[in-house]
KOLKELUM-48235 format. One record per residue (C-alpha): residue number from 1; residue in three letters; y, z, x. Coordinates in nm, 4 decimals. Example, Ala and Ser with C-alpha at 12.3 -4.5 7.8 and 13.67 -1.06 7.14 Angstrom:
{seq=1 type=Ala north=-0.4500 up=0.7800 east=1.2300}
{seq=2 type=Ser north=-0.1060 up=0.7140 east=1.3670}
This chain:
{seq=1 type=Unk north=2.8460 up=6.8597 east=-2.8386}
{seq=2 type=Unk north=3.0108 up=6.5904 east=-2.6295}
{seq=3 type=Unk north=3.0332 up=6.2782 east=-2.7577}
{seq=4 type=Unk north=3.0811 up=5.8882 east=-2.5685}
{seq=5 type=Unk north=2.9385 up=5.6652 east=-2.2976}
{seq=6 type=Unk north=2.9167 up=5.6800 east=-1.9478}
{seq=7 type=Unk north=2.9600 up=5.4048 east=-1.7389}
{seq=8 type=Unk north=2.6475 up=5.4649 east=-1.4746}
{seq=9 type=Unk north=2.5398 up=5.2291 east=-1.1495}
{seq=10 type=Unk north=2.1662 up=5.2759 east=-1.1784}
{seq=11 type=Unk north=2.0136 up=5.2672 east=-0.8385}
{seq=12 type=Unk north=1.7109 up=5.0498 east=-0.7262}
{seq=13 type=Unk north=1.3990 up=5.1964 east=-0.8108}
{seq=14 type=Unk north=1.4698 up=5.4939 east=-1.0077}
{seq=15 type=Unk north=1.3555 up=5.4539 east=-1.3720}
{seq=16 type=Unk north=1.6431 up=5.4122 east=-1.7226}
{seq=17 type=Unk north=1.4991 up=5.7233 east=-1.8233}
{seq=18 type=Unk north=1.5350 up=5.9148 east=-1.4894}
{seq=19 type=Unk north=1.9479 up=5.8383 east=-1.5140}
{seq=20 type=Unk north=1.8953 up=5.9593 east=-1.8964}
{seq=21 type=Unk north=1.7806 up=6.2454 east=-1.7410}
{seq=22 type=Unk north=2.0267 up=6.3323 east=-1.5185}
{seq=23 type=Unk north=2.3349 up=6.2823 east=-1.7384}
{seq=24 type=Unk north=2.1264 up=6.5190 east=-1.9289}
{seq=25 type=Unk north=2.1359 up=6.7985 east=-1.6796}
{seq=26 type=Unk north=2.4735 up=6.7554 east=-1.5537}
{seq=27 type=Unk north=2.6372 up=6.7932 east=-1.9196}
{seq=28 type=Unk north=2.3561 up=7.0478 east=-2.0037}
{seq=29 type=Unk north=2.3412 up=6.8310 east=-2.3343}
{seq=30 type=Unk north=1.9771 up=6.6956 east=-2.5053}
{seq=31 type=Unk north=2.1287 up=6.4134 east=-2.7158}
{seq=32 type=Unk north=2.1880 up=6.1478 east=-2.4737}
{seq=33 type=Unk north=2.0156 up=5.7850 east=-2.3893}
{seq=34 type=Unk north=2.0304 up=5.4683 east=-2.1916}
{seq=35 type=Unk north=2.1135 up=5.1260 east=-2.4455}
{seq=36 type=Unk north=1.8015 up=4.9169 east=-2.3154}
{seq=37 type=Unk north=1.5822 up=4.9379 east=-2.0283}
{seq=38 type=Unk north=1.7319 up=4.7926 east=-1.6895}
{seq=39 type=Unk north=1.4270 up=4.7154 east=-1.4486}
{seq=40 type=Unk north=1.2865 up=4.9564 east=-1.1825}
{seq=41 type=Unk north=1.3615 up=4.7206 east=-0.9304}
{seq=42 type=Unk north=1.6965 up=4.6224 east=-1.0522}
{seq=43 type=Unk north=2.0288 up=4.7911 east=-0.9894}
{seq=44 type=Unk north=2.3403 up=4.7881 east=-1.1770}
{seq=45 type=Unk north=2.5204 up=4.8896 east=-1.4607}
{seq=46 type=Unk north=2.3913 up=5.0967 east=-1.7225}
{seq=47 type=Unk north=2.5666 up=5.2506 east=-2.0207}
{seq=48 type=Unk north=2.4571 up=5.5434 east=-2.1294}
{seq=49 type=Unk north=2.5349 up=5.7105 east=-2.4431}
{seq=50 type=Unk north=2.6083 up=6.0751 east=-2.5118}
{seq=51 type=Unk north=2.6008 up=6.2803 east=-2.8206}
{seq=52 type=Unk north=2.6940 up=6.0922 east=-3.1621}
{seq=53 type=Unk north=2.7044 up=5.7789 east=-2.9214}
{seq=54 type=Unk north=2.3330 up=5.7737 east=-2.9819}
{seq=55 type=Unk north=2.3707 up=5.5881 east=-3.2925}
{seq=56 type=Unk north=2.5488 up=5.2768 east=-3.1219}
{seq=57 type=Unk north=2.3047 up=5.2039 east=-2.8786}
{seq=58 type=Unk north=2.1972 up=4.8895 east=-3.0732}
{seq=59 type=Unk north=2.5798 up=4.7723 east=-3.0390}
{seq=60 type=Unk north=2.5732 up=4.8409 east=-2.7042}
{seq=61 type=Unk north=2.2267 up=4.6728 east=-2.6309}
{seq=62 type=Unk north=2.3733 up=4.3814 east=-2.8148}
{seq=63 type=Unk north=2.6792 up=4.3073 east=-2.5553}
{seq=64 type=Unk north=2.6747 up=4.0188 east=-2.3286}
{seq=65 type=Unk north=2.5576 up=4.1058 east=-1.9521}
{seq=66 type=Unk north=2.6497 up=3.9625 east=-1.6119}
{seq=67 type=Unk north=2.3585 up=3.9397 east=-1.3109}
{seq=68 type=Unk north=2.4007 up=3.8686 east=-0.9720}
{seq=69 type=Unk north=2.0417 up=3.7561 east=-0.8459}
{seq=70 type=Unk north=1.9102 up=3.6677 east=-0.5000}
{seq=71 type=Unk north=1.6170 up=3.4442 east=-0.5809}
{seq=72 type=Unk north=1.3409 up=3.3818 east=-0.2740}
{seq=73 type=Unk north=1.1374 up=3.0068 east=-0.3403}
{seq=74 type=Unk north=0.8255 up=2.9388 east=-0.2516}
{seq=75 type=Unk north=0.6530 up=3.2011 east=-0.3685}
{seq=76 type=Unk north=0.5292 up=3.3287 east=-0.7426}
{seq=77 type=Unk north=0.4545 up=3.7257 east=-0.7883}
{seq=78 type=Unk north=0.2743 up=3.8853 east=-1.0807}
{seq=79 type=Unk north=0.5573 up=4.0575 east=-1.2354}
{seq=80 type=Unk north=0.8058 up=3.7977 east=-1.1134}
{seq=81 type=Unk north=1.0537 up=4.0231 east=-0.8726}
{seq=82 type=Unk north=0.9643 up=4.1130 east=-0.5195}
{seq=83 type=Unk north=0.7672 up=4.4338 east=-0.6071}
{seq=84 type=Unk north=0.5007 up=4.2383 east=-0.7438}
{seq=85 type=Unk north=0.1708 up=4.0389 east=-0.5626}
{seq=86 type=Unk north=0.2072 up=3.6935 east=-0.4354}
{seq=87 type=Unk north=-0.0383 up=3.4723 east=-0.6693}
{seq=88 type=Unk north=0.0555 up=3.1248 east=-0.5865}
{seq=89 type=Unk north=0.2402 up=2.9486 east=-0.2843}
{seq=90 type=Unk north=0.4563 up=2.6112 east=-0.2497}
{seq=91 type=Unk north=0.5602 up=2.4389 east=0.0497}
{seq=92 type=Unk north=0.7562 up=2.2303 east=-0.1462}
{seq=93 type=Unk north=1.1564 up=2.2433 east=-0.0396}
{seq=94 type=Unk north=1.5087 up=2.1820 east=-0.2653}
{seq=95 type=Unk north=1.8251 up=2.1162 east=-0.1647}
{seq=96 type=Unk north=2.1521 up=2.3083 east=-0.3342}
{seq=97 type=Unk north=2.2411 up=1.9822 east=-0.5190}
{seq=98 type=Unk north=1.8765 up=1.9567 east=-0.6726}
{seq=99 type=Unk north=1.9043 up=2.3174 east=-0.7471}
{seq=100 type=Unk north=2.2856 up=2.2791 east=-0.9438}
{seq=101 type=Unk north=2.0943 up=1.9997 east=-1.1417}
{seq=102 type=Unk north=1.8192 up=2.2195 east=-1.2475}
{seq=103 type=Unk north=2.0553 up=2.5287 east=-1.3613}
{seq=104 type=Unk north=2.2949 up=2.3215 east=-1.5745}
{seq=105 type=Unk north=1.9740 up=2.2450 east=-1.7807}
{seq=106 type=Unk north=1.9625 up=2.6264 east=-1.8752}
{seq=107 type=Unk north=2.3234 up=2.6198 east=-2.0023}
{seq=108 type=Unk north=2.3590 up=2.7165 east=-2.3254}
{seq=109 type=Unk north=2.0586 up=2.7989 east=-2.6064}
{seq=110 type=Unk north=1.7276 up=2.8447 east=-2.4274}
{seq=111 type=Unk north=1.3777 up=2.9979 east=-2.5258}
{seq=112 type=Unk north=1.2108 up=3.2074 east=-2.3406}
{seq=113 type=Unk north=0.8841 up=3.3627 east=-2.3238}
{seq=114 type=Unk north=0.9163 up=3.7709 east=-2.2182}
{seq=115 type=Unk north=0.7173 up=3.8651 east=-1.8817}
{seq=116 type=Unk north=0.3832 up=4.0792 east=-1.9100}
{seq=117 type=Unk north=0.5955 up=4.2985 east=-1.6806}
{seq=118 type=Unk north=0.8508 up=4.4159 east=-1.9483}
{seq=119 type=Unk north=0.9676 up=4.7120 east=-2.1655}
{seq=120 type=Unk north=0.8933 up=4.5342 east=-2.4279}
{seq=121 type=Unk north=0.6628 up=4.6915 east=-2.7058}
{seq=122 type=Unk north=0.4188 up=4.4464 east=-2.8895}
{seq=123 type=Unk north=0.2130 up=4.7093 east=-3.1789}
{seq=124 type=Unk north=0.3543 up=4.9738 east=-3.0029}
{seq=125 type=Unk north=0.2177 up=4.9700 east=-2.6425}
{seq=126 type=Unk north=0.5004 up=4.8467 east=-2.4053}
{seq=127 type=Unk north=0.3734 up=4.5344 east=-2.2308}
{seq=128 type=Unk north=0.3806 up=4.6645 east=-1.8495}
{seq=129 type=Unk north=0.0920 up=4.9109 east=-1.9400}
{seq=130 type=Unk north=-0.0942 up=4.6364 east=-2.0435}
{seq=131 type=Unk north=-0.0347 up=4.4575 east=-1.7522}
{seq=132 type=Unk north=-0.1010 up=4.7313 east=-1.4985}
{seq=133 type=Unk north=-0.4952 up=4.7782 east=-1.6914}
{seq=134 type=Unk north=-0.5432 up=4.3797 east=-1.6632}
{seq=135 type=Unk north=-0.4355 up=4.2941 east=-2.0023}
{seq=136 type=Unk north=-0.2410 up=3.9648 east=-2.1035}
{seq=137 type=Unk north=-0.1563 up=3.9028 east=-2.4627}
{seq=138 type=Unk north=0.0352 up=3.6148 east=-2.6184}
{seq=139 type=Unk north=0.3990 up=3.6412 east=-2.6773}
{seq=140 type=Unk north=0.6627 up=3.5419 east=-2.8839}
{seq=141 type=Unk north=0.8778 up=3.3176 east=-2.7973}
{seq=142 type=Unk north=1.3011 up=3.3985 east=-2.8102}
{seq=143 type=Unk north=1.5693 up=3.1648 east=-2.8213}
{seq=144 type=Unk north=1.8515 up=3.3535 east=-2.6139}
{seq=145 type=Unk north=2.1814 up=3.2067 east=-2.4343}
{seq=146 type=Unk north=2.3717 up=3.1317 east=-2.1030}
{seq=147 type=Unk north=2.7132 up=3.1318 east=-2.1239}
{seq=148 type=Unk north=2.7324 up=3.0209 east=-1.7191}
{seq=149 type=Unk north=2.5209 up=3.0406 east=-1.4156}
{seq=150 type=Unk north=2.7127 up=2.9170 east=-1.0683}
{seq=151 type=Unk north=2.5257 up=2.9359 east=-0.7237}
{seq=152 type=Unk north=2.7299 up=3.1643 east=-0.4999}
{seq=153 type=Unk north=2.5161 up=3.0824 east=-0.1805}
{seq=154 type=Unk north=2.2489 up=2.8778 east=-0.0734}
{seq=155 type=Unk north=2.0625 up=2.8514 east=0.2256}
{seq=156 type=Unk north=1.6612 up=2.7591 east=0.1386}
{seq=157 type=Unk north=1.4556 up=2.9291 east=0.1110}
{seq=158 type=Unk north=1.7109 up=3.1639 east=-0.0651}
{seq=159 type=Unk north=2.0125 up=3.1594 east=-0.3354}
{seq=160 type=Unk north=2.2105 up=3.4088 east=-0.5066}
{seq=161 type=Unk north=2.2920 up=3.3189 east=-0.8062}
{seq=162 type=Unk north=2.5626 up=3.4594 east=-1.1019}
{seq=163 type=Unk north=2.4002 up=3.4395 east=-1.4801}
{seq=164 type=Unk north=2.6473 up=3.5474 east=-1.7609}
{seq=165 type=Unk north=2.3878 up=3.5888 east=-2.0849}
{seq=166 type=Unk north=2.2918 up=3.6903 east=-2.4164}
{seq=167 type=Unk north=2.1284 up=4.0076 east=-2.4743}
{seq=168 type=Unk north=1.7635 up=3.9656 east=-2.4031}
{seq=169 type=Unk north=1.7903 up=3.7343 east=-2.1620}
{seq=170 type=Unk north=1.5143 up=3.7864 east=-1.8734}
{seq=171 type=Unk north=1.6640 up=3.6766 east=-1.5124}
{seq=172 type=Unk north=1.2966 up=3.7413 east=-1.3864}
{seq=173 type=Unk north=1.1488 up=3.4910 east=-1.6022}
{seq=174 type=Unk north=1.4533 up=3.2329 east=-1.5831}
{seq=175 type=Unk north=1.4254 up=3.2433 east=-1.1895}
{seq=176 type=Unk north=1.0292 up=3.1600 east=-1.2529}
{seq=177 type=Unk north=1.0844 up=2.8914 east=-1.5068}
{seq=178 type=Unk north=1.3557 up=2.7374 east=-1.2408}
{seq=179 type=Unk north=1.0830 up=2.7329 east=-0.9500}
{seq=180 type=Unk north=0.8368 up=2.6084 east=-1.1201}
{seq=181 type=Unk north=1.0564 up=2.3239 east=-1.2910}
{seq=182 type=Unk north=1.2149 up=2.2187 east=-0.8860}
{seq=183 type=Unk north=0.7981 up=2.2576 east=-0.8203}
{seq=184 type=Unk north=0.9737 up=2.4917 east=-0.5372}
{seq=185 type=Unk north=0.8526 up=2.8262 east=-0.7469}
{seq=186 type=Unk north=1.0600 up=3.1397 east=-0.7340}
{seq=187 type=Unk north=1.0614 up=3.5047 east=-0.7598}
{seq=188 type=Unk north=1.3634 up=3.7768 east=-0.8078}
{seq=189 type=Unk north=1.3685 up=3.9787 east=-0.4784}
{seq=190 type=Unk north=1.7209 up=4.1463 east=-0.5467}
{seq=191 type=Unk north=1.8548 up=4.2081 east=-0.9133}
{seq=192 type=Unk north=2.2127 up=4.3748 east=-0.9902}
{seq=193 type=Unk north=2.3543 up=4.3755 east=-1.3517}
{seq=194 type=Unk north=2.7784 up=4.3954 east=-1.2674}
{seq=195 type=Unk north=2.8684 up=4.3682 east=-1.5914}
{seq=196 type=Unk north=2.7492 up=4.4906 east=-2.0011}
{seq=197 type=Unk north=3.0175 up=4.4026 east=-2.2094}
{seq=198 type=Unk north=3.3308 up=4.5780 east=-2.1423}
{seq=199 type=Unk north=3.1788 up=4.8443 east=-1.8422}
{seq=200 type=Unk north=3.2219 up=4.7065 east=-1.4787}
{seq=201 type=Unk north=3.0176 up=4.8363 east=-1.2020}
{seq=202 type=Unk north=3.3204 up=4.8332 east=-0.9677}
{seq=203 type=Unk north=3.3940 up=5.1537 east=-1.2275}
{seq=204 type=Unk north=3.0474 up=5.2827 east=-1.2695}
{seq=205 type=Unk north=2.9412 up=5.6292 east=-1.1322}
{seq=206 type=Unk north=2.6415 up=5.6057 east=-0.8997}
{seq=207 type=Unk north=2.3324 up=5.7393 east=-1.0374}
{seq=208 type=Unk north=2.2725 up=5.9603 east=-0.6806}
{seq=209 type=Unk north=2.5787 up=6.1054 east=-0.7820}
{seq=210 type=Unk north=2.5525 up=6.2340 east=-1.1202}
{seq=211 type=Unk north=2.4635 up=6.6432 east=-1.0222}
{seq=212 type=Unk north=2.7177 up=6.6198 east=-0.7304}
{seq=213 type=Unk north=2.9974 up=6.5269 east=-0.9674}
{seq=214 type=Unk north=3.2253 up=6.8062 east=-1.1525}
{seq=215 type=Unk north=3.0943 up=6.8672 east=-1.5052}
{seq=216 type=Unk north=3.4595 up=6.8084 east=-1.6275}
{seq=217 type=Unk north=3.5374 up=6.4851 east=-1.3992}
{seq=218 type=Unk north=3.2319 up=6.3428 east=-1.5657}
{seq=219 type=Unk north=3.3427 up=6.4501 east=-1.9462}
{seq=220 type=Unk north=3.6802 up=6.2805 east=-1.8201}
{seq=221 type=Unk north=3.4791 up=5.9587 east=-1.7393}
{seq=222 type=Unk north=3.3476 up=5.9277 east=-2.0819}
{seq=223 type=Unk north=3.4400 up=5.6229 east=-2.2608}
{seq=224 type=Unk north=3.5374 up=5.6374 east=-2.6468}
{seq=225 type=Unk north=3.2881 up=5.5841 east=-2.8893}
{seq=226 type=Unk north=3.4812 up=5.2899 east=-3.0245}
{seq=227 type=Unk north=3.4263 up=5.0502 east=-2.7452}
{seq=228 type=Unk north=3.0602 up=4.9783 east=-2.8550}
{seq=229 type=Unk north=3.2542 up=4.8226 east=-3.1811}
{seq=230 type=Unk north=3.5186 up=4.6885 east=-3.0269}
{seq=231 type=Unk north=3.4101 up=4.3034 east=-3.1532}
{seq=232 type=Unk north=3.4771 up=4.4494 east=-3.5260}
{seq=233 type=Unk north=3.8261 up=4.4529 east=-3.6753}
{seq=234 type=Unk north=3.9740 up=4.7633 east=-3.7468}
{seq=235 type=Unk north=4.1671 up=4.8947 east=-4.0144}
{seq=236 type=Unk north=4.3946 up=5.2700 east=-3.9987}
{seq=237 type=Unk north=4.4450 up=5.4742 east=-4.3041}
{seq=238 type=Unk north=4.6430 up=5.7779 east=-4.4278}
{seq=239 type=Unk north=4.5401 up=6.1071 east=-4.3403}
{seq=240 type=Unk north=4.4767 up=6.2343 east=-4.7024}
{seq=241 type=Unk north=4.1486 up=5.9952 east=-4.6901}
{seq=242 type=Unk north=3.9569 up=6.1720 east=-4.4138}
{seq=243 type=Unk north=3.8121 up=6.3755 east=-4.6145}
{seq=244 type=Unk north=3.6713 up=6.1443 east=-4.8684}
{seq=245 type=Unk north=3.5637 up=5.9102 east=-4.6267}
{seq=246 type=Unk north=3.3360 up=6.1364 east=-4.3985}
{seq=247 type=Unk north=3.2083 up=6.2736 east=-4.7016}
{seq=248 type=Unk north=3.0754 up=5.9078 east=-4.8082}
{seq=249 type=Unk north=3.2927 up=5.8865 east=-5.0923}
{seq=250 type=Unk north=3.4132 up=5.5598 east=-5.1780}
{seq=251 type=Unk north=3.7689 up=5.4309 east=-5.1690}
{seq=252 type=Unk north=3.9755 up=5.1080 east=-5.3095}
{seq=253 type=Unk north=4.1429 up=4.9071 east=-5.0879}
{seq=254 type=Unk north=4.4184 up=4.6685 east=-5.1787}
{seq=255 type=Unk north=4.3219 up=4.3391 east=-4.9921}
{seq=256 type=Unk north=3.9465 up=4.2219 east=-4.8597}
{seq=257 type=Unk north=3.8480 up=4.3146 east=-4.5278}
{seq=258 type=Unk north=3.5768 up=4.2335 east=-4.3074}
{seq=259 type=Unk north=3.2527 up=4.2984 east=-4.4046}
{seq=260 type=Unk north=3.2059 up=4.5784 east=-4.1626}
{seq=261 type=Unk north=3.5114 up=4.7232 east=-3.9000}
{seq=262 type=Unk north=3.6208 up=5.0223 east=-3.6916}
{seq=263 type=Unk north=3.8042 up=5.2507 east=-3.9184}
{seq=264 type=Unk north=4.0729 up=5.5444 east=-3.7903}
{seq=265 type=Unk north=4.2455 up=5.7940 east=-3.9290}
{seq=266 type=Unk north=4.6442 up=5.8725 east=-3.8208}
{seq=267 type=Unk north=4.4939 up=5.6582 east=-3.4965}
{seq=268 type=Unk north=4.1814 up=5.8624 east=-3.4475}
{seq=269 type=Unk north=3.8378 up=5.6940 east=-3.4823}
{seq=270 type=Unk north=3.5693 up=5.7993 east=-3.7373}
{seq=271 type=Unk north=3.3082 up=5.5161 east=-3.7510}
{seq=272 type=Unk north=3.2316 up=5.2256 east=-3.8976}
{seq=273 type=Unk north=3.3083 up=5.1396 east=-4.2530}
{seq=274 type=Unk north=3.2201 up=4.8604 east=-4.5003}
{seq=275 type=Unk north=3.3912 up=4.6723 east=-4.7397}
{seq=276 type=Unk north=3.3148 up=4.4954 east=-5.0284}
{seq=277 type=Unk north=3.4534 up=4.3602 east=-5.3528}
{seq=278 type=Unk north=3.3315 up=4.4332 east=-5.7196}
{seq=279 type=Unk north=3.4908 up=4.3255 east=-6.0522}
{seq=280 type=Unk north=3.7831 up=4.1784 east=-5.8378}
{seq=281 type=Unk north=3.9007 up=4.4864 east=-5.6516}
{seq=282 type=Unk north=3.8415 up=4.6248 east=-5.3052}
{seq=283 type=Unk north=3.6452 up=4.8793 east=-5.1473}
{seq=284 type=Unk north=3.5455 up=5.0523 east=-4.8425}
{seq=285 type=Unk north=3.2680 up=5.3203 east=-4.7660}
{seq=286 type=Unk north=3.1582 up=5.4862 east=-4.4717}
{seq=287 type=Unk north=2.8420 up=5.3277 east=-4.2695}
{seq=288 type=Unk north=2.8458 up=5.5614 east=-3.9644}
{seq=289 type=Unk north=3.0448 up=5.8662 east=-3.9511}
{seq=290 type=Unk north=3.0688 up=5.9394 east=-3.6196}
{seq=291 type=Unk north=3.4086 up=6.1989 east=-3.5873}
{seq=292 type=Unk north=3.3266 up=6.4789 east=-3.4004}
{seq=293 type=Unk north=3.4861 up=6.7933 east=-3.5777}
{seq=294 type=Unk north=3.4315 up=7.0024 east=-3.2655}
{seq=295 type=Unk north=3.6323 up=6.8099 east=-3.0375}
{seq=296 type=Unk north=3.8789 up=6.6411 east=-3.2389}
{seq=297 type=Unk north=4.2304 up=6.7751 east=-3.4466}
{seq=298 type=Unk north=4.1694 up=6.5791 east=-3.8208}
């Protein structure tokens, strides 16, 4: 079993699940998946994980994302983006300065309240089927964060925008929640995620490209398991541990560590541990073994 992420370029209007797919059948490999749902209509990086990878998808879901967005005003749409049906008009205009004013209001901690037209499961039923049979429910609100948001070009009745955010941040419904606030509205008529965390999409492999690459070049372009971790500390340890520690047998430490970190073995990774103190010494145990014994030398 192979084990790491891939760094894919999801295409416009193929599904999360169709790139899952396809990584599937080009590494002839079942345990593989995508680390949160990137729009049909959106394009961009999308990490998926392969093999014991699996079990760091919430890590991965929790990184930090970049979007370039090329918002349209004067119109609102259904499910927010350009796929959807036009339900209300403006003919009310903005100029780039108005629109700078408006965006450094949504710097920083802001709540939001997720579109009908999401992934997002409320008791189970993800909301876009409910939306499709005519069904709106109430939502929770979330408090989620912009690190920055420039304007890279304006020229009414369209901007492209940059948004550097927090993980569950939805560009579809800050672009609404802008229009309506410059009484302009606003839609999302081109979405591209360029960045998750540490995976570019200048370095991404195009989704249309998955079955034409070499099964090996594409094992090659696996990314270590480690780099969904990399905000923990990390701590290396002696060789005549491994076995204890994949094992979950616990060992004593002689200083305090973080709480949880990366831990290696004579440099090679194995998961992530936790420490902790009783009766004034120091331990560490094994959260997520995740050494692969087939492809590794310990």
């Amino acid at each position: 079993m192979y084990s790491g992420i891939l760094n894919v370029d999801k295409e416009k209007g193929i599904s999360s699940a169709r790139v899952v797919s396809l990584v599937r059948k080009a590494l002839g490999q079942k345990k593989v998946g995508h680390t949160g749902t990137l729009d049909l209509e959106a394009s961009g990086v999308l990490p998926i994980v392969v093999g014991k990878a699996t079990r760091l998808s919430d890590y991965m879901m929790g990184k930090d994302k970049t979007y370039e967005c090329l918002m349209v005003f004067g119109k609102k749409t259904d499910t927010l983006d350009g796929a959807g049906k036009v339900i209300k008009e403006s003919s009310t205009t903005c100029s780039r300065e108005e629109l700078e004013n408006i965006l450094s209001k949504y710097m920083g901690e802001i709540v939001q309240i997720p579109p009908m037209y999401s992934a997002l499961k409320v008791d189970g039923k993800k909301l876009y089927d409910l939306a499709r049979s005519g069904i709106e429910i109430e939502r929770k609100k979330r408090k989620v964060n912009i690190y920055d948001i420039e304007i890279l070009d304006f020229a009414f009745p369209q901007a492209r925008i940059l948004v550097k955010c927090s993980k569950g941040t939805y560009i579809r419904t800050l672009i609404d929640d802008i229009g309506e606030e410059l009484e302009t509205l606003a839609f999302v008529k081109e979405l591209r995620r360029i960045r998750v965390g540490e995976f570019d999409v200048d370095k991404a492999i195009k989704s249309s490209e998955i079955l034409e690459i070499d099964k090996e070049e594409l094992l090659a372009r696996l990314e270590n398991m480690d780099i969904a971790l990399n905000k923990y500390p990390s701590i290396d340890l002696a060789r005549n541990l491994f076995d204890k520690l994949i094992n979950g047998m616990i060992i004593k430490i002689n200083k305090p560590l973080a709480n949880e970190l990366r831990v290696y073995i004579a440099g090679e990774f194995i998961g992530l541990g936790k420490s902790f103190e009783e009766s004034g010494e120091y331990f560490l145990k094994m959260e997520k073994v995740l050494y692969d014994r087939e492809n590794k030398n310990l």
